[in-house]
C-alpha positions in Angstrom: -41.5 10.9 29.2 -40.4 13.5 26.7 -36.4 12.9 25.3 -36.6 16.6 26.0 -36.2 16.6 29.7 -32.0 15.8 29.0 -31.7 19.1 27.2 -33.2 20.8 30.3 -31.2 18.5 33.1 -28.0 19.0 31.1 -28.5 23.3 30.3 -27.7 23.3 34.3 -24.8 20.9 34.6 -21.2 21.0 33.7 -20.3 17.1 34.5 -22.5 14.2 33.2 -21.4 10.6 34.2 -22.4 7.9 32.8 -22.6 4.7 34.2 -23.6 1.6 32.7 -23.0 -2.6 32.4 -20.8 -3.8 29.2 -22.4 -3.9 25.8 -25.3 -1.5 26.7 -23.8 0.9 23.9 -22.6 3.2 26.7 -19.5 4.8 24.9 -22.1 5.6 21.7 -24.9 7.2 24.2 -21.8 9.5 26.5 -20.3 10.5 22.8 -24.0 11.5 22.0 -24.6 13.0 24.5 -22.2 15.5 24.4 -22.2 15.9 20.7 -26.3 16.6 21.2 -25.3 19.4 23.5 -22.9 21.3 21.4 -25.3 20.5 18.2 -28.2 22.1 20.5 -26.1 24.9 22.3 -23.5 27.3 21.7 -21.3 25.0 24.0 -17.6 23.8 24.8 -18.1 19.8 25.0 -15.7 17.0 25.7 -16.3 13.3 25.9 -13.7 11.7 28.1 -13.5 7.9 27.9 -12.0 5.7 31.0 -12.7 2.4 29.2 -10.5 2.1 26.6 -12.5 2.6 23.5 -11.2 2.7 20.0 -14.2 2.3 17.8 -15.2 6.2 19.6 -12.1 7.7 17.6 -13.4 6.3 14.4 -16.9 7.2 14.8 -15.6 11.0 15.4 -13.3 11.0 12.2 -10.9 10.8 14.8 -7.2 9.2 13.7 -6.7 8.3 17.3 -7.7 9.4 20.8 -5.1 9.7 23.8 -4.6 11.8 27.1 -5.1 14.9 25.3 -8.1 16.3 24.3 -8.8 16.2 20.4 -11.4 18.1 19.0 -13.7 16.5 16.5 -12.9 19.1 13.1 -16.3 20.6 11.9 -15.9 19.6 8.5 -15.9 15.8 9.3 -19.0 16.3 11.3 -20.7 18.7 8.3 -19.8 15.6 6.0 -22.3 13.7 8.3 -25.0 16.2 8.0 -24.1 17.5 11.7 -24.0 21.0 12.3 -22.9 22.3 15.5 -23.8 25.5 17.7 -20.6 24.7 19.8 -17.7 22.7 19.7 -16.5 19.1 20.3 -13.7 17.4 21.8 -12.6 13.8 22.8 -10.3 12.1 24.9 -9.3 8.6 26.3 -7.6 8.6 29.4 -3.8 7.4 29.3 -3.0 5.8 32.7 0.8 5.8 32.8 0.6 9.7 30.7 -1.7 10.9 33.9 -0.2 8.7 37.0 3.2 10.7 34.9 2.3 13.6 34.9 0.3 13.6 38.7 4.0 12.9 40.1 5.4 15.6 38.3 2.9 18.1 39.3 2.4 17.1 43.5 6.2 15.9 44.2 7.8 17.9 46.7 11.1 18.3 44.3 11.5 17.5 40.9 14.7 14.8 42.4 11.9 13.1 44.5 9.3 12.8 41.0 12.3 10.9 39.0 13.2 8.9 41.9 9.1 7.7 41.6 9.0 7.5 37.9 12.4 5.4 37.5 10.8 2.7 40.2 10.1 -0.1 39.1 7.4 -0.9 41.5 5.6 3.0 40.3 5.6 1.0 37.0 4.0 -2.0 38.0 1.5 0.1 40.1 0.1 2.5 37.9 -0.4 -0.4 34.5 -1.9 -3.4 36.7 -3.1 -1.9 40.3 -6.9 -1.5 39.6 -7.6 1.2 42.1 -4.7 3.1 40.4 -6.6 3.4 36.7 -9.9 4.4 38.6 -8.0 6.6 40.6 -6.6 8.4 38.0 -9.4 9.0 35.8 -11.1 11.0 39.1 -7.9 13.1 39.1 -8.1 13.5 35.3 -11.5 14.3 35.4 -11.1 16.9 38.3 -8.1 18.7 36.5 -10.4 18.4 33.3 -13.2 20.2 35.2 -11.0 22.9 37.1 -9.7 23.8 33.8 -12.6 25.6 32.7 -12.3 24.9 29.0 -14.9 22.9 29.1 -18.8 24.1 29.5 -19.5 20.3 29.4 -18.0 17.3 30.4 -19.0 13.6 29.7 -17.5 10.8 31.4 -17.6 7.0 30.2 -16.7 5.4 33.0 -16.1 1.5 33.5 -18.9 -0.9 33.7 -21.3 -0.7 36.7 -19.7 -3.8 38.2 -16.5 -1.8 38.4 -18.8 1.5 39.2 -18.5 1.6 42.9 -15.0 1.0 42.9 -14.8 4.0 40.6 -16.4 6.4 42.8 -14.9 4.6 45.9 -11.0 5.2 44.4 -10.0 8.2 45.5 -10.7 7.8 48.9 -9.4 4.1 48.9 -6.4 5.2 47.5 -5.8 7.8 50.2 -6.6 4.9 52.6 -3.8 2.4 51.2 -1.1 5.4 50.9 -2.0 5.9 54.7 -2.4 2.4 55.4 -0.9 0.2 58.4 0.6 -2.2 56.0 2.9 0.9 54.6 3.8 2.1 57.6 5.5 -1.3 59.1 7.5 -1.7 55.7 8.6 1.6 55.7 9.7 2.2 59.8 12.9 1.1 59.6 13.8 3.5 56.9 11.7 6.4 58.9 13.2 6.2 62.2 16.7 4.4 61.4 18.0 6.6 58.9 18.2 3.2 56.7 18.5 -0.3 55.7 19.7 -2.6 59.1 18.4 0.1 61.2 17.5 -1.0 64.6 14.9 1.2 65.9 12.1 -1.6 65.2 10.0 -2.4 67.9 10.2 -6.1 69.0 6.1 -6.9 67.9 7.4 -5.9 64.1 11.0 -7.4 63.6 9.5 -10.6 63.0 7.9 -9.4 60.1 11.0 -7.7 58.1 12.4 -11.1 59.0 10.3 -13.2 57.1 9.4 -10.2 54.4 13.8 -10.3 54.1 13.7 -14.4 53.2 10.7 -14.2 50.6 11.0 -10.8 49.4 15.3 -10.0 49.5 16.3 -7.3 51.4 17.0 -5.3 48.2 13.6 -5.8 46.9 12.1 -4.8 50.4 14.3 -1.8 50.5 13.4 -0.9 46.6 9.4 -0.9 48.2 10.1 1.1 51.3 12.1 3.4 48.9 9.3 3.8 46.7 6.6 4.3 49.2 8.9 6.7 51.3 9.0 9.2 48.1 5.2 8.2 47.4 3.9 9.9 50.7 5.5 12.6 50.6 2.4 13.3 48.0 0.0 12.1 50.6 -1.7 15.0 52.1 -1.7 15.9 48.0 -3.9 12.7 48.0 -6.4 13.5 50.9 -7.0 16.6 49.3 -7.9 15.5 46.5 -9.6 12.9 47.6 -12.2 15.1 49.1 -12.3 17.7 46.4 -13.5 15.0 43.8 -16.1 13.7 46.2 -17.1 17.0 46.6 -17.2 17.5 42.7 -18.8 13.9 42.5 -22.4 15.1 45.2 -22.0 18.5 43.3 -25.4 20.3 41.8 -23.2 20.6 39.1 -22.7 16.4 38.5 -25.2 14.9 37.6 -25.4 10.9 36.9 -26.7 9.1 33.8 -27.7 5.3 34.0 -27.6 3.6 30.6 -29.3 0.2 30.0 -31.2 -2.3 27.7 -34.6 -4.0 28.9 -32.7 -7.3 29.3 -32.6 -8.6 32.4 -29.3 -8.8 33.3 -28.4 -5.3 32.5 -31.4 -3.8 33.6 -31.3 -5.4 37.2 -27.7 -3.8 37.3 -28.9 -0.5 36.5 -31.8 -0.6 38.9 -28.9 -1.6 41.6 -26.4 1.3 40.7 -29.3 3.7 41.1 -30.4 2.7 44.5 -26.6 2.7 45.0 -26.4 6.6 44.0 -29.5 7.5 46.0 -28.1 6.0 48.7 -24.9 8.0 48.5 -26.8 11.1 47.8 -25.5 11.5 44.3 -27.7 13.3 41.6 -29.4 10.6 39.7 -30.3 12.8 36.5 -32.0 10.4 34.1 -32.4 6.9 33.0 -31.9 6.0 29.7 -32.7 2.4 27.9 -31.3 1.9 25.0 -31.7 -0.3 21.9 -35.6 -0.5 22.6 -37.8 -1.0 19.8 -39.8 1.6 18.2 -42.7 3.1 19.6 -45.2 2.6 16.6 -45.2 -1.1 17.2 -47.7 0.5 20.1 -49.5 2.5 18.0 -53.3 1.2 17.8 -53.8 1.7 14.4 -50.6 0.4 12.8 -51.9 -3.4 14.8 -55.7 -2.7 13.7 -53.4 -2.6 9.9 -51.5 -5.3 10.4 -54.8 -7.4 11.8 -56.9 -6.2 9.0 -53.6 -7.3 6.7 -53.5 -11.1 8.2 -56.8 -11.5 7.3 -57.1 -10.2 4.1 -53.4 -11.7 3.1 -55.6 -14.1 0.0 -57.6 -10.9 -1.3 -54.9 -8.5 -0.8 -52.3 -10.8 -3.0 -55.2 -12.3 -5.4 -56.1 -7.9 -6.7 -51.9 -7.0 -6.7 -50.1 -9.8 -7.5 -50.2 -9.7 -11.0 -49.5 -6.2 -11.0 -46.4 -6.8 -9.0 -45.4 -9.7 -11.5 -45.6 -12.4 -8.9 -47.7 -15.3 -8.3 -50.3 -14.8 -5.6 -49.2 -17.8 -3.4 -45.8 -16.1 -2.8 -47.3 -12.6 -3.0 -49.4 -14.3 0.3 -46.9 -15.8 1.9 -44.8 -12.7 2.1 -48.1 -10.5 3.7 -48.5 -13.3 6.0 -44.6 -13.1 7.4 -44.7 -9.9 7.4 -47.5 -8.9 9.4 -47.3 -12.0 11.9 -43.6 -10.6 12.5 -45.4 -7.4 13.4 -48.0 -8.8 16.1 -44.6 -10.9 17.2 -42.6 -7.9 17.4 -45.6 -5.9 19.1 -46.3 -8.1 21.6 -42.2 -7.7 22.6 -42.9 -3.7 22.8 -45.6 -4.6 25.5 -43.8 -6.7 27.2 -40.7 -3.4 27.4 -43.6 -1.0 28.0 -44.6 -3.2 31.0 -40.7 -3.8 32.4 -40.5 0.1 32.2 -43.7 0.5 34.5 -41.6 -1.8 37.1 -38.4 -0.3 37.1 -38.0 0.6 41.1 -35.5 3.8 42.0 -35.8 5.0 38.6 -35.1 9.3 37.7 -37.7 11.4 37.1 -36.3 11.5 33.3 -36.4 8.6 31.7 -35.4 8.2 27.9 -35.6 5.4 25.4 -33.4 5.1 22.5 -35.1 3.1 19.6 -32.7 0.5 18.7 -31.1 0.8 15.0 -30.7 -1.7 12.2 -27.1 -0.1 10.9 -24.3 0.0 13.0 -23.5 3.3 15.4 -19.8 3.2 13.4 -19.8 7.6 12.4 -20.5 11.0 13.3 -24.2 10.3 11.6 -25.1 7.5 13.4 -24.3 9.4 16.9 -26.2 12.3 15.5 -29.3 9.9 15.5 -29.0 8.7 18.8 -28.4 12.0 19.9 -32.1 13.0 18.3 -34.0 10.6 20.4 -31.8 12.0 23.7 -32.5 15.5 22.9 -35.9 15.5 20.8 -39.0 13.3 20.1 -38.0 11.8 17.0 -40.3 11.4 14.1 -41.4 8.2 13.0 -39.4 8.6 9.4 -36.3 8.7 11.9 -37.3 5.8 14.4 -38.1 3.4 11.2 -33.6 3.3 10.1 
């Protein structure tokens, strides 16, 4: 299917997330993307990365990348032969910066924020509760979205193991902020006005007495403390919870899978799209990247390298001498070359076939040729961002 199609699915969205296992090259195809739409349209674009992902800063001329949004300066990208008809800005998300700044913004009082940010269990939270990074890149990306700086937003979110969990975390984080397990450790301190309260019913005392031998009752009351000030941001939570699912099965959203034709990546990302299909999410394309080049295909570059093989002897025997080399070595050569050729096109089949068999696929699928040099600047994103957006000519799919 033509690279084309992605042009057309993104000129109607205004959030792309892309989803994909480790190593695929996920964080080069989301930074692509989005540097393919503002190259092709006169568009605001930011590429927001929830892995952590330094090699993206460099490849943008970037110093560094952080909470805030950075945009990528037009002279670094002219350097690199790109030209854009928009702009381009990236950002990593900061955990502790956002979970900060989310406290300071749905608190009830500014006495009640500082009371959660100077607790020591908000600290230990927000850098090694799981939930709590996914969580907040959701919120992040919400803000991001409601801020309407942005005509385009591309997310590169964890890997698809993780995925779920991502699009599960701001609903399971409304759960455990509403959870039973919260409530017993903070009713004392709800309806006793404080710590040796007695208004605990006789089923739950057993529990603050054992939670008072293995915990301390100062550490028990530094938890209810904390989770006390914590809810008093939960219908904050709820809310939001439900706007960013809404955002999430939005027209607007759409999802991008990103893969290579191994196996074990490739049966991942046939799982995660059933998985979006069966949440009703907008499954906008498919793309497999690091595939080899399509002219390994072509008919008549193997009737070549056939017709090569077998006249390796005559071939080396009329040039060789011309070339200043002797003809075994001048034959030798044609021979590795073109049974590398028939090896490496009978590898294309075997991806052309594995395509054919991919089950819940998008309508759009895209393949990204893979590329000898390393994706490591603004160029290198450029070209993957040719094959996304455009068929690419062969001079381009040979680097």
């Amino acid at each position: 299917m033509s690279a084309a199609h992605l042009d057309e699915l993104l000129a109607a969205k205004e959030i792309v997330v892309c989803c994909g296992s480790g190593g695929v090259g996920k964080t080069s195809i989301a930074a692509s993307i989005a540097l393919g739409a503002a190259r092709r349209r006169d568009v605001t674009a930011l590429v927001l990365t929830v892995d952590p992902a330094k090699r993206l800063a460099t490849a943008l001329g970037l110093e560094s990348l952080g909470n805030r949004e950075v945009e990528v300066a037009p002279d670094v990208l002219a350097a690199a032969g790109v030209e854009l008809g928009g702009r381009l800005f990236a950002a990593m998300l900061d955990t502790k910066q956002s979970w900060d700044e989310l406290v300071m913004r749905h608190a009830p009082d500014e006495a009640t924020a500082m009371r959660i940010l100077t607790n020591r269990l908000y600290h230990n939270l927000t850098a090694r509760f799981v939930q709590s990074h996914d969580y907040i890149a959701m919120e992040r990306l919400f803000e991001l979205h409601a801020s309407g700086r942005y005509d385009l937003i591309v997310v590169d979110t964890p890997p698809t193991r993780n995925a779920v969990d991502f699009l599960d975390a701001p609903q399971r984080m409304a759960e455990f902020f509403g959870g039973r397990l919260l409530r017993w450790l903070t009713l004392p301190y709800r309806v006793g006005g404080g710590r040796g309260a007695r208004m605990v019913n006789a089923a739950s005392k057993p529990f603050y007495q054992v939670a008072d031998r293995l915990l301390g009752s100062k550490f028990l009351e530094e938890i209810a403390e904390f989770f006390l000030n914590f809810q008093s941001m939960y219908d904050g939570f709820v809310q939001r919870a439900r706007a960013v699912e809404l955002l999430l099965c939005d027209r607007r959203t759409s999802f991008v899978v990103i893969s290579t034709l191994e196996s074990a990546p490739l049966r991942e990302a046939e799982a995660f799209c059933s998985e979006l299909r069966k949440r009703s999410f907008s499954l906008g394309a498919l793309v497999l990247n690091r595939t080899l080049p399509g002219y390994f295909l072509d008919p008549q570059a193997r009737a070549v390298a056939s017709r090569l093989q077998r006249d390796a002897s005559k071939v080396a025997h009329v040039h060789a001498g011309e070339w200043g080399q002797d003809v075994a070595s001048v034959e030798r050569v044609l021979s590795t070359v073109t049974t590398s050729f028939e090896r490496f096109g009978a590898v294309a089949q075997h991806e052309a076939a594995l395509k054919k068999q991919i089950v819940d696929s998008p309508t759009t699928v895209v393949t990204v040729p893979n590329r000898s040099a390393d994706i490591a600047d603004a160029s290198g994103l450029a070209w993957i961002a040719t094959h996304l957006f455009a068929e690419p000519t062969t001079s381009e799919a040979v680097q």
